[in-house]
N, C-alpha and C positions, 0 to 999 in steps of 0.2 A: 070315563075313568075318574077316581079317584084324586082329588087335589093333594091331600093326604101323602106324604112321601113314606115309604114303609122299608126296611130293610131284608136281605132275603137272601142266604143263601144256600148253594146249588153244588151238585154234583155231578159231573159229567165223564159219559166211558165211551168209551168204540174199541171195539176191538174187530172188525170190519173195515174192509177197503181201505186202507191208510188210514189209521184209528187219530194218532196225531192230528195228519190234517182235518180230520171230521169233528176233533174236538177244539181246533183251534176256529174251522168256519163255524161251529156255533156259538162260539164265544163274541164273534163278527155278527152274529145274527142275532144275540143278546144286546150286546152292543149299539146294533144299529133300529132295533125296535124303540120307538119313537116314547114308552111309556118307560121305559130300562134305563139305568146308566151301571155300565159296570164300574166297581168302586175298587177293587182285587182281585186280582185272579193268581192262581197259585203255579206252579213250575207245571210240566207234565211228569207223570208218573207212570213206567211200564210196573204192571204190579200181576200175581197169577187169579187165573180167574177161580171164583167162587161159586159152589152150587153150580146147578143146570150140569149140562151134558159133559161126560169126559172128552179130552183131545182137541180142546178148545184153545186159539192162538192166546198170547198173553192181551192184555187190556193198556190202554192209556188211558187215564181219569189222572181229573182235574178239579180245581176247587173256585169259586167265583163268588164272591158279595155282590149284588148288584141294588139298587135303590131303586125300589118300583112303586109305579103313580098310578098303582091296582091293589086291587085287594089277593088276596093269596090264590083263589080260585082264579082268577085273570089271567095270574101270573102262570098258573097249570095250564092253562088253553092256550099260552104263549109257546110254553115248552115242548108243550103236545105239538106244537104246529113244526116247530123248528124238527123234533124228532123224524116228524112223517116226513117233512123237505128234505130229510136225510136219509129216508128210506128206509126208516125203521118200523120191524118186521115183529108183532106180537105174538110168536105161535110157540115159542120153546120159553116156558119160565126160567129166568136165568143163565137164559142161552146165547150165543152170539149174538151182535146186535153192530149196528152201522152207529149209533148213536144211541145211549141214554142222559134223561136230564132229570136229576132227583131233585125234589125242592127239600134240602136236610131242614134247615129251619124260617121262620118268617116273624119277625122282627119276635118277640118273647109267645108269640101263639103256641095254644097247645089246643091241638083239634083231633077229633078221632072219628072220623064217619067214613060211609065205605068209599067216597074219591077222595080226600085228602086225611092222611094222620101225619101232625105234626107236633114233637119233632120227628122227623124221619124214623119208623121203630127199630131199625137196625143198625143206624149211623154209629150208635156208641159199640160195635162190635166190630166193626168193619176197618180193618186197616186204610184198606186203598181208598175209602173217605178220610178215615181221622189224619192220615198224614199229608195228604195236601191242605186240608182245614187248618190242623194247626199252621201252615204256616203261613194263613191270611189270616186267623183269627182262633188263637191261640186260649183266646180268654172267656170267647162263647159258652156258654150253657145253654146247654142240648136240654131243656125240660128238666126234669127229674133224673134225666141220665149223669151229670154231671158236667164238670170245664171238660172242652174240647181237650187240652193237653194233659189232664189227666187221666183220662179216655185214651187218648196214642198212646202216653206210657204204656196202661194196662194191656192196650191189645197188643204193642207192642210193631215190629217196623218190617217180620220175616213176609217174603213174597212183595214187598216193596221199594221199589229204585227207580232213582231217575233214569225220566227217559231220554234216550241218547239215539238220535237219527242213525239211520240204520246206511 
């Protein structure tokens, strides 16, 4: 790994098995990876799902800065591994899911090949990203998309609240 400290951050959902707790043990598993340090992490948020299949439970996603001592593609084979440890299932696009981990952005990279585009290309339209983002890092610029908070503005906050243990 890389000596190189990088900044990086991430998106996380479940809305499977206990989405909470699926999103708070992989923040435990970001965490606890020995090349990671998480630097923020954001509230959780029950927000409605997007795309994929109708009749879908709601989602909890969450937001994380973490400082990784890899390079960006590492840090994907990092998230990948956490996902699969969580059971996560690739067969429905934008369909239920135990766990996802998106890398939105990694330190100012802009990458675009077929396993990593960065920044994330859909972060700047996505509520239940932009509102837990803004509230670890408010002042981010997303690429050419623009600041993270004026992104939240524009998409604005409907289908998004905190989440409140059930």
């Amino acid at each position: 790994m890389s000596l190189t400290i990088h900044v990086a951050w991430l998106g996380l959902g479940s809305n499977l098995d206990a989405p909470a707790d699926q999103v708070g043990r992989a923040i435990e598993a970001l965490a606890a990876d020995p090349n990671l340090r998480v630097l923020a992490k954001s509230s959780l948020y029950r927000t409605a799902p997007v795309g994929g299949p109708a009749g879908q439970p709601a989602f909890c996603n969450a937001c994380v800065a973490v400082a990784a001592r890899c390079d960006a593609y590492a840090l994907l084979d990092i998230t990948q591994a956490i996902e699969q440890a969580h059971g996560r299932v690739r067969d429905v696009r934008w369909g239920p899911r135990t766990l996802d981990i998106d890398m939105l952005a990694f330190d100012d990279l802009m990458l675009n090949d077929p396993r990593l585009t960065l920044p994330h290309p859909r972060a700047a339209e996505r509520a239940f990203v932009l509102v837990p983002l803004a509230e670890i890092a408010p002042a981010l610029v997303l690429g050419r998309q623009g600041r993270v908070i004026d992104l939240c503005r524009d998409a604005g906050t409907v289908g998004v609240e905190r989440w409140r243990a059930a």
